[in-house]
MARDRENTOR-191513 format. One record per atom (N, C-alpha, C): residue number from 1; residue in one letter; atom name; x, y, z. Coordinates in pm, 1 decimal, m for minus. Layout:
# MARDRENTOR-191513
REC  seq  type  atom  x  y  z
REC  NUM  A  CA  X  Y  Z;
...
This chain:
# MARDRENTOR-191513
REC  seq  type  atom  x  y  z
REC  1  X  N  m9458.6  5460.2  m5197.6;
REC  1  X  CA  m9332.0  5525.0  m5225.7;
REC  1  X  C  m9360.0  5667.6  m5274.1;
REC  2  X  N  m9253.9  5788.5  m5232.3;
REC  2  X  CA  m9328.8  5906.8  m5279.3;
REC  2  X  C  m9255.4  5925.1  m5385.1;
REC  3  X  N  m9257.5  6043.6  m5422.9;
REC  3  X  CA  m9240.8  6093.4  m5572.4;
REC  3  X  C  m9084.8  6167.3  m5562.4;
REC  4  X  N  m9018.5  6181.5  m5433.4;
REC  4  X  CA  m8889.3  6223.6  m5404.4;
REC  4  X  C  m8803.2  6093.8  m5405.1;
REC  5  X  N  m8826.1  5984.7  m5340.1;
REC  5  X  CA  m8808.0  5884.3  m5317.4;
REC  5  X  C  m8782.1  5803.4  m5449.0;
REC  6  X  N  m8860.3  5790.8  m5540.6;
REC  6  X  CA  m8872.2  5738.1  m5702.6;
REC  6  X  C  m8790.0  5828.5  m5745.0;
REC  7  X  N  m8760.1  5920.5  m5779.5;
REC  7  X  CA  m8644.9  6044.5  m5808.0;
REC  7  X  C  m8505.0  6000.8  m5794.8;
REC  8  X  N  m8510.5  6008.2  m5646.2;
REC  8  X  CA  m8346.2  5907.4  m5582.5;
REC  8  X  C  m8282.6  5826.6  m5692.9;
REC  9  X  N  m8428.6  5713.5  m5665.6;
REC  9  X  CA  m8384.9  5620.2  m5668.7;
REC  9  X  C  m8313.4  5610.8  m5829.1;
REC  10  X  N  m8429.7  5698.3  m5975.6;
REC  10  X  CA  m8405.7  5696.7  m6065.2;
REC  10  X  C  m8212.8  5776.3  m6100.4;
REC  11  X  N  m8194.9  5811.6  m6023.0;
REC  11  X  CA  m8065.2  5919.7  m6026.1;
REC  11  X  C  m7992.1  5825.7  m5986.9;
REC  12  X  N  m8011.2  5712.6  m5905.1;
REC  12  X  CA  m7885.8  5665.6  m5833.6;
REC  12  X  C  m7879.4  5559.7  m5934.8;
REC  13  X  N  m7976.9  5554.5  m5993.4;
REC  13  X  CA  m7958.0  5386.5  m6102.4;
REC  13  X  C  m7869.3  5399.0  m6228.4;
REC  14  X  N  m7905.0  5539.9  m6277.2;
REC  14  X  CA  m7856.5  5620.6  m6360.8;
REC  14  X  C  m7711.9  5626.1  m6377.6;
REC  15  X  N  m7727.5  5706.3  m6268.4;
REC  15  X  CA  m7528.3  5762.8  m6249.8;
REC  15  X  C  m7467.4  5642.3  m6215.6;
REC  16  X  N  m7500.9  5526.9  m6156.7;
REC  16  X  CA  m7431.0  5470.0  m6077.6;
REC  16  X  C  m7430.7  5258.0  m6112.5;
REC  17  X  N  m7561.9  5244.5  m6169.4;
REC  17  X  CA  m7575.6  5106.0  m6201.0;
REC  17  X  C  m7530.7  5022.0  m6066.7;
REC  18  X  N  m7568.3  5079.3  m5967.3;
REC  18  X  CA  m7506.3  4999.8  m5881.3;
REC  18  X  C  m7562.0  4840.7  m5853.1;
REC  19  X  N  m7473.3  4770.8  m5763.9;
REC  19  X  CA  m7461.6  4628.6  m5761.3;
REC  19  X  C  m7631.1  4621.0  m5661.4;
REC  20  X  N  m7622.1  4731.1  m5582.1;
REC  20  X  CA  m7700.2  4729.8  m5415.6;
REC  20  X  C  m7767.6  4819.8  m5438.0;
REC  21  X  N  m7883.2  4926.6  m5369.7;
REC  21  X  CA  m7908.7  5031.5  m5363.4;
REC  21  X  C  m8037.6  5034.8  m5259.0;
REC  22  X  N  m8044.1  5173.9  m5139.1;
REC  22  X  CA  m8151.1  5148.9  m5090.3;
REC  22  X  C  m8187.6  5271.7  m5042.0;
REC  23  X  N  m8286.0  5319.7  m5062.3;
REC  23  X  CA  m8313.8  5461.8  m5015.4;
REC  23  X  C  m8447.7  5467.8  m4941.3;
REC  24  X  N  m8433.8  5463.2  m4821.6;
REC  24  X  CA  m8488.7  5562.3  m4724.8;
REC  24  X  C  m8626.9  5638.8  m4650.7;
REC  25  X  N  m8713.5  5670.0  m4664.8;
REC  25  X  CA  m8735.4  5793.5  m4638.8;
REC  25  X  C  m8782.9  5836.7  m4483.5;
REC  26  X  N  m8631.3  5905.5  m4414.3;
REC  26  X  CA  m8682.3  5896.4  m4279.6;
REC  26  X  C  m8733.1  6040.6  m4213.3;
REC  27  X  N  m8829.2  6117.2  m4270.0;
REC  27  X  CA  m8892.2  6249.2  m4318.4;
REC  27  X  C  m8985.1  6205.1  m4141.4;
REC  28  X  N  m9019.2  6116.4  m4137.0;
REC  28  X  CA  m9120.2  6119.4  m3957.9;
REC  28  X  C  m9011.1  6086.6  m3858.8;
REC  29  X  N  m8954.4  6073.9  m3896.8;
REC  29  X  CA  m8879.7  6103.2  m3777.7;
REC  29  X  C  m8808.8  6211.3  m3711.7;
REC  30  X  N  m8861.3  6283.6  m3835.0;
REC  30  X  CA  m8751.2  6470.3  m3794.9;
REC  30  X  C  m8912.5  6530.0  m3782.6;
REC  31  X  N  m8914.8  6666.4  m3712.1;
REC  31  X  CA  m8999.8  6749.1  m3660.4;
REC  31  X  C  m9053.4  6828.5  m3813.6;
REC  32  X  N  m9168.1  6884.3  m3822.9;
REC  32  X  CA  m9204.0  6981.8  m3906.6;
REC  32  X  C  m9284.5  6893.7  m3973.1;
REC  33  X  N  m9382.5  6973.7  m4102.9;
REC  33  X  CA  m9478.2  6918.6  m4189.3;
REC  33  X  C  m9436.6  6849.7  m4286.0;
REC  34  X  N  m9305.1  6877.9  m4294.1;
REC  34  X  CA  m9211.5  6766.5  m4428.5;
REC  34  X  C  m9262.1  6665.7  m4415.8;
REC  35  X  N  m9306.9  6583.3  m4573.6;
REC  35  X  CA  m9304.6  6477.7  m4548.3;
REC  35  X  C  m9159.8  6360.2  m4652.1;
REC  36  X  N  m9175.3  6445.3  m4732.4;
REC  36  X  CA  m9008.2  6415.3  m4782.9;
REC  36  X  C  m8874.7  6505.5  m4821.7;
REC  37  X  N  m8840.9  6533.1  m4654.3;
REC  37  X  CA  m8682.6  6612.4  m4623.3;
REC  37  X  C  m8608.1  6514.5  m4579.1;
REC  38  X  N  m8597.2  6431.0  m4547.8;
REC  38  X  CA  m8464.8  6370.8  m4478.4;
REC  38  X  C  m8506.8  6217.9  m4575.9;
REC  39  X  N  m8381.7  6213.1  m4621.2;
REC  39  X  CA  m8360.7  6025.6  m4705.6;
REC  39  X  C  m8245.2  5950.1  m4630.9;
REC  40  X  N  m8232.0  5842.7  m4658.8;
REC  40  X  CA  m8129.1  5744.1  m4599.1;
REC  40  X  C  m8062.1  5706.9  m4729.8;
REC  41  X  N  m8000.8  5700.2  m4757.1;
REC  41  X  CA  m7915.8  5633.0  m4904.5;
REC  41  X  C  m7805.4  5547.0  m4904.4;
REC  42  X  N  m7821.9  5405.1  m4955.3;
REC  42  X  CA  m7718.5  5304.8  m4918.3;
REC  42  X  C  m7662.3  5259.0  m5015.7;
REC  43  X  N  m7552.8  5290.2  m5108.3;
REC  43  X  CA  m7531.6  5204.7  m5231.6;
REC  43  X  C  m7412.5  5149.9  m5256.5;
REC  44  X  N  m7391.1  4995.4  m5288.2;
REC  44  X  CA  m7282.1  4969.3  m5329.9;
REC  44  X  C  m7293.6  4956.4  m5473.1;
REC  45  X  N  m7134.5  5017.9  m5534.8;
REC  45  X  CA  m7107.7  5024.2  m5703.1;
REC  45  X  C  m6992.4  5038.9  m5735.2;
REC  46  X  N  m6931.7  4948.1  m5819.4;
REC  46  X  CA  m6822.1  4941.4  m5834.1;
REC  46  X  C  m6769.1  5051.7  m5885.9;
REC  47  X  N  m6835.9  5171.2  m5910.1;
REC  47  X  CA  m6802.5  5304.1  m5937.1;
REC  47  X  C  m6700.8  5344.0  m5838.3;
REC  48  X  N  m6728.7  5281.5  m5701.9;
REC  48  X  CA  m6685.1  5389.9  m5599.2;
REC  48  X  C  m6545.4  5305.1  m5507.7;
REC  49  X  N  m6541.8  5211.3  m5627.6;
REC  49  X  CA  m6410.0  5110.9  m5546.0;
REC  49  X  C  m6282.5  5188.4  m5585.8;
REC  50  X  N  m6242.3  5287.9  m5616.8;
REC  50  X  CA  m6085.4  5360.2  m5616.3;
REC  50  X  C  m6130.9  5469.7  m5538.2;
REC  51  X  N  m6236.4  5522.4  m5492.0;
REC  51  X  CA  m6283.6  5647.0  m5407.8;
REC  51  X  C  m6267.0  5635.6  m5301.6;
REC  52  X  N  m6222.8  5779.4  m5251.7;
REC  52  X  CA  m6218.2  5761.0  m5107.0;
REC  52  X  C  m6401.7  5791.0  m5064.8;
REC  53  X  N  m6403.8  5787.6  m4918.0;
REC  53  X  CA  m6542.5  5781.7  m4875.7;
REC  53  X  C  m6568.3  5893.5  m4904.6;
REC  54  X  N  m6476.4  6057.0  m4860.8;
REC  54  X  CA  m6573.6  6151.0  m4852.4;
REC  54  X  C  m6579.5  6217.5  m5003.2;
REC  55  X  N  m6487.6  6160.5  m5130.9;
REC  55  X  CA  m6554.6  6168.6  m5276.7;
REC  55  X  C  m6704.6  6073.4  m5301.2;
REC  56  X  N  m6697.8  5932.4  m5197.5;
REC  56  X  CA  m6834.3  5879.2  m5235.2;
REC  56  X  C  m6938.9  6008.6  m5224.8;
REC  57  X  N  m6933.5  6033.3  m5092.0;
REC  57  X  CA  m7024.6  6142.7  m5061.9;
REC  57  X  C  m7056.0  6269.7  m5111.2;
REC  58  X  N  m6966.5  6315.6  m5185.4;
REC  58  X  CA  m6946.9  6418.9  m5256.5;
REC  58  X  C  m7013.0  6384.2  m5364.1;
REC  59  X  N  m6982.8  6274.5  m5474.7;
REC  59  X  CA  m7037.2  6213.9  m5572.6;
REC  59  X  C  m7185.5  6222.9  m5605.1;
REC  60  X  N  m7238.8  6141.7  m5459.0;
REC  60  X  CA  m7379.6  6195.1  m5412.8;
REC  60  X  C  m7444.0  6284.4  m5421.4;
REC  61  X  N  m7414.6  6377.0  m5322.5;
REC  61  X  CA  m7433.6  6486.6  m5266.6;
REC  61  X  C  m7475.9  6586.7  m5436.2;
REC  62  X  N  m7379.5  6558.9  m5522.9;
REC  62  X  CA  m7352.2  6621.4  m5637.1;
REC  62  X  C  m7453.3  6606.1  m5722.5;
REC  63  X  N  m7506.2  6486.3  m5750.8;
REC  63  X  CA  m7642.3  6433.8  m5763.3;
REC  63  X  C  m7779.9  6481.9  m5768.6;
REC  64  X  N  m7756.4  6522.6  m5623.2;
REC  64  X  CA  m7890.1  6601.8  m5593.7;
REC  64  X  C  m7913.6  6752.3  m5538.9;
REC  65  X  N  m7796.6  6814.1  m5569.1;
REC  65  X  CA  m7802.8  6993.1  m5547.2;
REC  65  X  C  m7744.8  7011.1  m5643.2;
């Protein structure tokens, strides 16, 4: 597991306590020397049951920039 990946994951446990959680790292499958640019992120949490989807995403997104 890399050290971006453990990061995620610590942020998503954090903010979110979720029920589910699963992150990713699909960095070989995109072009270039990256080896952790692109994540997959899957979480269910009862945080996000009155949200619409694109506040889930936002929520996220918010997270990590």
């Amino acid at each position: 597991m890399t050290s971006m990946q453990n990061h995620l994951e610590d942020q998503l446990l954090l903010a979110l306590k979720p029920e589910y959680f699963e992150v990713v790292n699909e960095s070989s499958q995109h072009s270039g020397p990256a080896t952790e640019s692109h994540f997959k992120i899957v979480v269910v949490s009862s945080n996000f049951d009155e949200m619409k989807l694109i506040d889930r995403h936002r929520f996220i997104n918010k997270l990590f920039f």
